[in-house]
C-alpha positions as CSV (number, residue, x, y, z in Angstrom):
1,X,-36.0,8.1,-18.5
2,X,-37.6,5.8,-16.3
3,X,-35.1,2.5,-14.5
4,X,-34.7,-0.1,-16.5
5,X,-34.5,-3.9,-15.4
6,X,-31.5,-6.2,-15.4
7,X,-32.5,-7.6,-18.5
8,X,-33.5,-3.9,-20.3
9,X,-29.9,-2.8,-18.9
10,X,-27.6,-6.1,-20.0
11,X,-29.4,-6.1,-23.9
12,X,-28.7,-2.4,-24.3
13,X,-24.9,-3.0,-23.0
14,X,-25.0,-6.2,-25.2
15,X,-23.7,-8.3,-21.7
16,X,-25.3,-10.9,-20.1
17,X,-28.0,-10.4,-17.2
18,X,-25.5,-12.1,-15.1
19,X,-22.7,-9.8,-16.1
20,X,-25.4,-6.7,-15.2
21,X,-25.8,-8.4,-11.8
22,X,-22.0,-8.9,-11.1
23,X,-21.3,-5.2,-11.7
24,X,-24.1,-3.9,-9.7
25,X,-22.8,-6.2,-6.9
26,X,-19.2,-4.9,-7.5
27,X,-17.5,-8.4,-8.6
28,X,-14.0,-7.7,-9.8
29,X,-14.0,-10.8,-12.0
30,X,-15.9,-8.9,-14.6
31,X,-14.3,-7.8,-18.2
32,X,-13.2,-4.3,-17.7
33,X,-14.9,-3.3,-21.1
34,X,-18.1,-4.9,-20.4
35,X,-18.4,-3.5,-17.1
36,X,-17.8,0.2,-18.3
37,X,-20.7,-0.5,-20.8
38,X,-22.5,-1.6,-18.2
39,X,-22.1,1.5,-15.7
40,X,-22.5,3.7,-19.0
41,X,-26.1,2.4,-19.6
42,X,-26.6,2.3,-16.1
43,X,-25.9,6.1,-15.4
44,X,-27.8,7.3,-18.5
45,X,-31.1,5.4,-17.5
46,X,-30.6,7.4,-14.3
47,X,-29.9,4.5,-11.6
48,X,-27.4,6.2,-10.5
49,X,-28.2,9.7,-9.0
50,X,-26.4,12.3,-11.3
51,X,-28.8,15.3,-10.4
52,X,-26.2,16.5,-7.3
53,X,-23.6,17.0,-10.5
54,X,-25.7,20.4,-11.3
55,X,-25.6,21.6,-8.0
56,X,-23.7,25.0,-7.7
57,X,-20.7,25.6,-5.3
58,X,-21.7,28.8,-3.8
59,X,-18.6,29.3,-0.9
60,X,-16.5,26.8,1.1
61,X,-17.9,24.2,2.9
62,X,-14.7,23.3,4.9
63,X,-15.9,19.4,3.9
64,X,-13.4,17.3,1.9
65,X,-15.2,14.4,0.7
66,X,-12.8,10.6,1.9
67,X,-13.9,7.8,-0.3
68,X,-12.1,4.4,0.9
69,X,-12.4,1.2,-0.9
70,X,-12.9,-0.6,2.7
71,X,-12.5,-0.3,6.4
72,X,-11.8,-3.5,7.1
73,X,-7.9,-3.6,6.4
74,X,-6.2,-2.0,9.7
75,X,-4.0,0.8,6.9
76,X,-7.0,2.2,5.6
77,X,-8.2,2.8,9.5
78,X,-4.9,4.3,9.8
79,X,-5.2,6.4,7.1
80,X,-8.3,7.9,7.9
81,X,-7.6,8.2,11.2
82,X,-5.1,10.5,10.2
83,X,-6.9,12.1,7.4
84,X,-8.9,13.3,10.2
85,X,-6.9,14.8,12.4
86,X,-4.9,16.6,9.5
87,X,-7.6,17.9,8.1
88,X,-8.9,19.1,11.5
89,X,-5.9,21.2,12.1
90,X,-6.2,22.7,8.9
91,X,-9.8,23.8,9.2
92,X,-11.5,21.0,7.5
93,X,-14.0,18.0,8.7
94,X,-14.0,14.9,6.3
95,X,-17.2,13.2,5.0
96,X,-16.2,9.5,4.7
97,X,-18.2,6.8,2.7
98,X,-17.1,2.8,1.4
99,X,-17.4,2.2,-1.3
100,X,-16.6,-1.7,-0.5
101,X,-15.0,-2.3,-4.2
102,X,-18.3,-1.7,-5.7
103,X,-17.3,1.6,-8.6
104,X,-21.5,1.8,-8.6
105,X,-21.3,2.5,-4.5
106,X,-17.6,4.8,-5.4
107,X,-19.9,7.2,-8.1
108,X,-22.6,7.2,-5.7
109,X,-20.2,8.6,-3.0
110,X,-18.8,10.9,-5.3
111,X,-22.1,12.1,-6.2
112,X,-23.0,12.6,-2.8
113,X,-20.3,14.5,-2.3
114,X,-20.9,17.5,-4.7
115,X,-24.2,17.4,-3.6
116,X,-23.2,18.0,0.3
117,X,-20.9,20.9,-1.6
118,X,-17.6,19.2,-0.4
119,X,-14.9,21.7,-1.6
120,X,-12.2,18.7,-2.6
121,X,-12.4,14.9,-2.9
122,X,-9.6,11.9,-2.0
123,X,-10.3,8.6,-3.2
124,X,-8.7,5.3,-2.9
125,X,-10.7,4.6,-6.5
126,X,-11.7,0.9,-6.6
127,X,-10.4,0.5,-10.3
128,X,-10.5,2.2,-13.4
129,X,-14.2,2.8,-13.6
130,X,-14.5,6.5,-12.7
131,X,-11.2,7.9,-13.1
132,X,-12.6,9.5,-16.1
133,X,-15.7,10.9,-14.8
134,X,-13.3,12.2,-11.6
135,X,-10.9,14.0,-14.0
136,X,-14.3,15.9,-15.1
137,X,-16.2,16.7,-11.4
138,X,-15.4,20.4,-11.8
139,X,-13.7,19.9,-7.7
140,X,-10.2,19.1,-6.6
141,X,-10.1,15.9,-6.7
142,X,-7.1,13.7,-5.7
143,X,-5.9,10.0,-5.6
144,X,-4.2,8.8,-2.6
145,X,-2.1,5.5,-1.7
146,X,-2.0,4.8,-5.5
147,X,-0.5,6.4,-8.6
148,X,-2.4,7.6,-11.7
149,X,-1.4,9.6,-14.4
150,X,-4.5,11.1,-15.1
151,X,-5.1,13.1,-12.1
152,X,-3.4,13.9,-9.3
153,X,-2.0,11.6,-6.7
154,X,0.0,10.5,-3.7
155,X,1.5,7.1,-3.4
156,X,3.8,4.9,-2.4
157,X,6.6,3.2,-5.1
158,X,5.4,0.1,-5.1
159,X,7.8,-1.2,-7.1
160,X,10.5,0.3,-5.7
161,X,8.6,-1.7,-2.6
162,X,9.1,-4.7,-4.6
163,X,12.5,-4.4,-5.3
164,X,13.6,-3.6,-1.6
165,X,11.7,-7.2,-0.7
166,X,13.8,-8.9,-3.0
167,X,17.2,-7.2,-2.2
168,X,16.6,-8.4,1.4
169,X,16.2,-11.9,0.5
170,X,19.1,-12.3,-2.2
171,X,21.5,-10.5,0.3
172,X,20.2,-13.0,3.3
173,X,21.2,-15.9,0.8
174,X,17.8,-17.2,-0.5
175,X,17.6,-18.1,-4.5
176,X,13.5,-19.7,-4.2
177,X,11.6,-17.1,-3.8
178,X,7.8,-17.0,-3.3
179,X,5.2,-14.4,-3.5
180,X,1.2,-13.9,-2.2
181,X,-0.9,-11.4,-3.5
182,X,-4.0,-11.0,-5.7
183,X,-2.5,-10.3,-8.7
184,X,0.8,-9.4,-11.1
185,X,0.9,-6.0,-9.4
186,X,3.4,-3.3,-9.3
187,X,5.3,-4.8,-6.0
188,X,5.6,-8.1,-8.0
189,X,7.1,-6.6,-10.9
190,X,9.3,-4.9,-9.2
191,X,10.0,-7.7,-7.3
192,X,10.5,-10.0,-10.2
193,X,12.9,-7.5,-12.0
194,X,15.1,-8.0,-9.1
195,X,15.7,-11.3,-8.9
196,X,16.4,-11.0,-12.8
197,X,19.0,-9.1,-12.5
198,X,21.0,-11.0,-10.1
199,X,20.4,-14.2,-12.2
200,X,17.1,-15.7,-10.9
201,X,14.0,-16.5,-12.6
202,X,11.0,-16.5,-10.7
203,X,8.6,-19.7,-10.5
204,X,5.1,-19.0,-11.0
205,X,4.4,-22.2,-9.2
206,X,5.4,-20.3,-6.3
207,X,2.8,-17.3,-5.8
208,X,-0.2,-18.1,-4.3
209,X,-2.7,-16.5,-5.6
210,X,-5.8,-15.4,-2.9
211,X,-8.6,-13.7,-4.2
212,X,-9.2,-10.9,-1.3
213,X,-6.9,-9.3,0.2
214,X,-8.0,-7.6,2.9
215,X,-12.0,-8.0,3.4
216,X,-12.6,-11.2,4.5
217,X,-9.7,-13.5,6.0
218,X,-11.6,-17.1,6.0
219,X,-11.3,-16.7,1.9
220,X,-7.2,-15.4,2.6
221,X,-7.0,-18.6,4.5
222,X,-9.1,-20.8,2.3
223,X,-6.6,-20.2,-0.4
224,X,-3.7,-19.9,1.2
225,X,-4.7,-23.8,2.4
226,X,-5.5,-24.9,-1.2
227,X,-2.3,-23.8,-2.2
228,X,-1.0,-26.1,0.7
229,X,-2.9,-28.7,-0.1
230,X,-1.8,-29.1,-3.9
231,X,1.6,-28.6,-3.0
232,X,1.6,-31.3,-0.6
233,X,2.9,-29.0,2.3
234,X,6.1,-28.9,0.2
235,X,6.5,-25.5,-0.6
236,X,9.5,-25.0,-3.0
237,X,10.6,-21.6,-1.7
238,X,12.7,-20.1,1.3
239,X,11.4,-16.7,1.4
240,X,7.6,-15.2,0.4
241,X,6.8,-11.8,0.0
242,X,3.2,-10.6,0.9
243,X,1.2,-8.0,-0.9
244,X,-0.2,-6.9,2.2
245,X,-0.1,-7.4,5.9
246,X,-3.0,-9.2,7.1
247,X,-2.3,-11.7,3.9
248,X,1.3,-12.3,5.2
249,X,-0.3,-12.3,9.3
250,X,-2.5,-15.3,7.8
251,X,0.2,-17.3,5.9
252,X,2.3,-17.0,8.7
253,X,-0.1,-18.7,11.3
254,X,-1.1,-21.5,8.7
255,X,2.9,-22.0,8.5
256,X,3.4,-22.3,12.3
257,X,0.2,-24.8,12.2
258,X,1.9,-27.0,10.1
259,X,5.2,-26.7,12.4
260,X,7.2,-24.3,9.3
261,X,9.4,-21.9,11.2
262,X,9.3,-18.3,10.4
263,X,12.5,-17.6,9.2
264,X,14.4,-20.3,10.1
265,X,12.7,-22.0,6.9
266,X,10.4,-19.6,5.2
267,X,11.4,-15.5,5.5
268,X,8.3,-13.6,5.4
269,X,8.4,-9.6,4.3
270,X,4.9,-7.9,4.1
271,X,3.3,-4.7,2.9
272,X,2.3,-1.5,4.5
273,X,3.5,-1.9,7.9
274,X,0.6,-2.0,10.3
275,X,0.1,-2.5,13.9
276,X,-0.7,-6.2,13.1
277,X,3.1,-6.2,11.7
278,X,4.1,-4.9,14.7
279,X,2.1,-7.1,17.3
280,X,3.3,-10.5,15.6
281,X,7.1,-9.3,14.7
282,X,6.2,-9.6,11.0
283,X,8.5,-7.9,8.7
284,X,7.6,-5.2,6.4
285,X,7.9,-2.1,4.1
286,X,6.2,0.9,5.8
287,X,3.5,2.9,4.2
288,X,4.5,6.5,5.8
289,X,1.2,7.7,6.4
290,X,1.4,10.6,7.9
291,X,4.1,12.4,5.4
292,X,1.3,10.6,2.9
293,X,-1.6,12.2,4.2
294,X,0.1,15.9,4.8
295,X,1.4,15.5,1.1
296,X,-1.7,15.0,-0.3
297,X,-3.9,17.6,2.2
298,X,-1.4,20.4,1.0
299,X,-2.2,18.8,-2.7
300,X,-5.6,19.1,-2.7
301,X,-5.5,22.7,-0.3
302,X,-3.5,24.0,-3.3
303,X,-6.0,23.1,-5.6
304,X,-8.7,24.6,-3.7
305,X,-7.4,28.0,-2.3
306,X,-4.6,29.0,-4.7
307,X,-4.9,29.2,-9.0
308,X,-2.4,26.9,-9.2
309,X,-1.3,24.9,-12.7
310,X,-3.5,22.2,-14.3
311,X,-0.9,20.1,-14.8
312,X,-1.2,17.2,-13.4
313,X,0.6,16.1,-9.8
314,X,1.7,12.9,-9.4
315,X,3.8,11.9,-6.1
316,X,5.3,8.5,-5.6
317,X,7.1,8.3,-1.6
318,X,9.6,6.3,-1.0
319,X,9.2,2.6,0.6
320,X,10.9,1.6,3.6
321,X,11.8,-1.9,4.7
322,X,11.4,-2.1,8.5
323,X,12.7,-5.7,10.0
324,X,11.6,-7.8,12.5
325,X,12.2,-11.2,13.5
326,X,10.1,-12.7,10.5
327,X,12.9,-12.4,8.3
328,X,16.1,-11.8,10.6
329,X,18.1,-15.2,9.4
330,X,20.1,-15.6,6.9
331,X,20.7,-18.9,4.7
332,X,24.2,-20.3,5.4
């Protein structure tokens, strides 16, 4: 079947042209039902190459196949960085690609994959998208730094993260609590649940919400400053949990701007624990990458050297809440 335009694709999908346009460009703000119609149509009118799919695996390439969702954010360096040498010592070379958040780019990768004859696949997926069409490549295939059911992965408790963020700041004497992130996620919930159960409701007037996380930190700033701005400066919170760290590195230089002490009146905790923690004395719950990235190697090895069981693996590590001075004081 020959490509089909925008306006072909978005009538047989029953979207918008815009909505077409947003998926192609991998906007997240797009109904998750709409944009599976949209990649269905998309792949069956053949703009997305499927033809490496029939290609045979004839002996071991020693390739796994590293599909990131960015490079941008200093973890996922560190990740693959170690993924690398890892894999090395065990024989293998990685094939990376980015799929920059785009699930059309992701599939693509994937695709490219099989057809380079990779013998497994890890993926940081970009969202739900192809998680299906993953569980059915017909190669090892395995999710790392998050947790899904559906095949198997390696990641971190993130709300077990969550709930170590909050312990710290109820045993330091804190009862406002804040939180910045992009969304409800795991680390908030577990976060939330927490304060619950030592009797304290959290404020949703308190999480600032920022639309990227990682990829771009004008836009971090830009709404960490409109948060600012409609609060007046006067932020009704002591202590603020950060869903990752470059998020927390940019709250706490817009904090110092405005002449708010980190801790002595806001504690800051942030996520994953990377050399930008380090550097600027930013507290934080460590992502250990290395017993990560060996987990999930001798994961995916299994799959593709032993008959192992189909039954799904699913690994969650424990977090780890390593202190510096941005959250060393305690409220009297």
């Amino acid at each position: 079947m020959a490509k089909l335009t925008m306006k072909e694709i978005a009538k047989l999908a029953k979207v918008s042209q815009s909505t077409v346009s947003r998926v192609i460009n991998g906007n997240e703000k797009v109904n998750e039902d709409a944009a599976k119609r949209v990649l269905k149509v998309i792949e069956d009118v053949g703009y997305i190459p499927n033809s490496a799919a029939q290609t045979l695996k004839r002996s071991q390439s020693k390739i796994i196949g590293v599909c990131v969702t960015e490079t941008y954010n200093p973890y996922f360096v560190e990740l693959v960085d170690v993924l690398e040498s890892e894999a090395r010592k065990l024989g293998y070379s990685i094939l990376l690609h980015n799929s920059k958040h785009n699930p059309i780019t992701e599939w693509e990768s994937i695709q490219n994959f099989i057809a380079r004859q990779a013998d497994g696949v890890i993926c940081i997926p970009t969202g739900e998208y192809n998680l299906q069409r993953m569980n059915k490549l017909g190669i090892p295939t395995v999710i790392i730094t998050q947790n899904h059911q559906s095949l198997d992965s390696v990641g971190l408790d993130h709300m077990q993260a969550g709930k170590i963020a909050a312990e710290k700041f109820i045993h330091a004497g804190h009862t406002k609590f804040g939180f910045i992130g992009t969304a409800l996620d795991d680390k908030f919930l577990g976060y939330k649940s927490v304060l619950y159960e030592n009797g304290f409701d959290f404020d949703l007037n308190n999480f600032i919400r920022v639309e990227e996380a990682s990829t771009n930190n004008y836009l971090i700033r830009q709404d960490i400053e409109s948060y600012l701005k409609e609060k007046k400066e006067q932020l009704d919170f002591t202590c603020i949990f950060a869903g990752n760290d470059l998020v927390a590195l940019e709250f706490l230089e817009m904090a110092q701007e405005r002449k708010i002490r980190i801790p002595e009146d806001i504690s800051l905790i942030g996520f994953d624990d990377t050399y930008l923690s380090k550097i600027m004395g930013i507290s934080s719950i460590h992502q250990p990458i290395e017993d990560m990235v060996k987990t999930t190697l001798e994961v995916l090895l299994n799959r593709i050297e032993n008959e192992v069981s189909t039954e799904k693996v699913n690994i969650k590590l424990d977090p780890v809440l390593i202190e510096r001075t941005s959250s060393n004081y305690k409220k009297s």
